[in-house]
N, C-alpha and C positions, 0 to 999 in steps of 0.2 A: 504494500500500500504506500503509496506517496500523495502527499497534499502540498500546495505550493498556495503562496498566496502572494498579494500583488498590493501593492500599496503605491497611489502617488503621491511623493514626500515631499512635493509642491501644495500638496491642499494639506491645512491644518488638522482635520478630521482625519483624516488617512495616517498624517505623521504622527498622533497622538496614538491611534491605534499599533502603530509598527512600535512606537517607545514601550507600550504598555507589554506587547510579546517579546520584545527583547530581554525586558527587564521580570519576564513572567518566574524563570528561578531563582531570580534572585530573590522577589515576592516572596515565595515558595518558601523559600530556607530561612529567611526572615522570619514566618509565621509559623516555623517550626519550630525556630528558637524562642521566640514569647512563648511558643506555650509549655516549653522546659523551664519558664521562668520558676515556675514553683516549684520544681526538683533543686534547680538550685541554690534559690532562699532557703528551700526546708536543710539543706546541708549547711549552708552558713549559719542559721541561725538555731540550730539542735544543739548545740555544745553551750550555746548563752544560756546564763541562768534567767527565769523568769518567773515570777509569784504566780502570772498564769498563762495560758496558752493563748494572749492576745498577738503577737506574732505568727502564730501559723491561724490563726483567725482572719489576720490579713492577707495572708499567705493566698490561703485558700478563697477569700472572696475575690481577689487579684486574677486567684486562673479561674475561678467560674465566667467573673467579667469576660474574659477573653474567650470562651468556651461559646458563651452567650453572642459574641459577634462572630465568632467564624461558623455558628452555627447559621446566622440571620443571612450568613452570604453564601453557606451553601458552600461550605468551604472544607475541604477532608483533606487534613495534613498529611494523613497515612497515606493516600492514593497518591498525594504529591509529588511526596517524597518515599525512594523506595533505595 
């Protein structure tokens, strides 16, 4: 299978579309790494002492946030990124 696509990067509309597929993995890996965001807070911040667990409280409201927008776009990290 081959797909080709055609853009004239004289009209505005066209050139925004070619920047948006060029920069489509970079997208991609970007929005893979926000959603590691909270593997990697929960490691930095497990060894602090805390009276209660309001840092992975925020933690965890941080990646649902995120969860909640790449859901709303229809957005699957896994298929992404393989």
């Amino acid at each position: 299978m081959k797909a080709i696509l055609k853009f004239n990067l004289n009209n505005p509309e066209d050139k925004e579309g070619f920047d948006r597929i060029n920069k489509s993995q970079d997208m991609a890996l970007a929005l893979w790494n926000i959603c590691n965001i909270r593997k990697r807070l929960e490691r930095k911040f497990e060894n602090e002492s805390s009276e209660d667990d309001d840092v992975f409280v925020g933690i965890q409201e941080f990646a649902n946030e995120i969860g909640q927008i790449l859901d709303e776009y229809s957005i699957d990290i896994d298929a992404l990124i393989n």
